[in-house]
C-alpha positions in Angstrom: 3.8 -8.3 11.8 5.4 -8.0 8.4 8.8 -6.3 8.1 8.3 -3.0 5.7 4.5 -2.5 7.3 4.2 1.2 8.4 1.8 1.6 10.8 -0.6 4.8 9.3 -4.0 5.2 11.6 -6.2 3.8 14.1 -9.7 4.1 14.3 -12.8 2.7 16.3 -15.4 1.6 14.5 -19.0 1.0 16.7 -20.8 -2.0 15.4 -24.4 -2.1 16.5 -27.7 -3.7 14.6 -26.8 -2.5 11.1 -23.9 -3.9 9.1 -20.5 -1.7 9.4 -17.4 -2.0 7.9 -13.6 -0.7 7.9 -13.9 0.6 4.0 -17.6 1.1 3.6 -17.9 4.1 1.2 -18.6 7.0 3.6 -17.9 5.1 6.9 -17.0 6.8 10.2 -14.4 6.4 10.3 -12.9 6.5 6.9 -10.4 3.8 6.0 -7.0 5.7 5.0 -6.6 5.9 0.9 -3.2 3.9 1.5 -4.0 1.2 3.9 -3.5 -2.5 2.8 -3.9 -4.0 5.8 -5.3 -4.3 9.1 -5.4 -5.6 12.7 -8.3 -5.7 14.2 -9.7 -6.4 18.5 -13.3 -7.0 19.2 -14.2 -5.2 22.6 -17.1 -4.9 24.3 -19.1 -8.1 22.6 -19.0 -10.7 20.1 -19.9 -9.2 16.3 -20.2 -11.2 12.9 -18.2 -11.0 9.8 -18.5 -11.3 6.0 -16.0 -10.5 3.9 -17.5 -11.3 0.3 -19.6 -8.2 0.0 -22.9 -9.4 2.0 -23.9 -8.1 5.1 -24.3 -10.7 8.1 -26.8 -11.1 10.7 -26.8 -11.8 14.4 -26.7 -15.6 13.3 -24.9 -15.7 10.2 -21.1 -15.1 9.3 -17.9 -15.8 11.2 -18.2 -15.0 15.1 -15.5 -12.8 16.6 -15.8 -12.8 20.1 -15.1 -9.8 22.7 -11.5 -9.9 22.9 -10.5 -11.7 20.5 -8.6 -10.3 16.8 -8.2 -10.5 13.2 -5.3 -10.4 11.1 -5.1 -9.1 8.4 -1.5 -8.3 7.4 0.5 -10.8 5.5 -0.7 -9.5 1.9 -2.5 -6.6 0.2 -5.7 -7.5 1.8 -6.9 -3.5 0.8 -10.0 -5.4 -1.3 -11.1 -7.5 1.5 -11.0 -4.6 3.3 -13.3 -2.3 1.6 -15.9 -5.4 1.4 -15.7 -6.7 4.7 -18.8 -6.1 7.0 -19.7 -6.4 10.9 -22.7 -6.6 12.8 -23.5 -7.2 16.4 -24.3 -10.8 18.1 -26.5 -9.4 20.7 -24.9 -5.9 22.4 -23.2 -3.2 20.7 -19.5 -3.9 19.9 -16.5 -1.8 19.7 -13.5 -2.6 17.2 -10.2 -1.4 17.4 -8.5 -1.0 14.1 -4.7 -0.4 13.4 -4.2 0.3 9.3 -1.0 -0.7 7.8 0.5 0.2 4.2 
């Protein structure tokens, strides 16, 4: 991780057959007011990603499989953040999220 990076929350966020994201106005849970970045770990099962403001579908955006993580912590990545989206593949997912300033 990046030196100065404070870690601030963590949250689970359940992805299931409607598109979800880490800074979705109103989301449960709420991404904090000062994160910038993120790590993030798929459990459960695979989900799909978007992160230019459209939602994805079971067969449409980048595939993060069960187990596997995202990075997002070498920048202010705070704007991909609030647009990013997830959806299931085919069961409901769990990810693990770890906010950083």
């Amino acid at each position: 991780m990046a030196q100065g990076m404070n870690t601030i929350d963590y949250a689970v966020l359940a992805v299931s057959n409607a598109a979800a994201g880490v800074g979705l106005s109103g989301s449960t849970p709420a991404m904090p007011a000062a994160a910038k970045r993120c790590y993030i770990t798929c459990e459960t099962d695979a989900v799909r990603w978007r992160a230019d403001g459209t939602a994805p579908a079971a067969t449409e955006g980048h595939v993060l499989a069960a187990n596997d993580s995202i990075s997002f912590t070498g920048a202010n990545y705070r704007q991909l953040m609030e647009q990013i989206l997830f959806i299931r593949v085919t069961g409901d997912a769990a990810l693990k999220i770890t906010y950083f300033d």
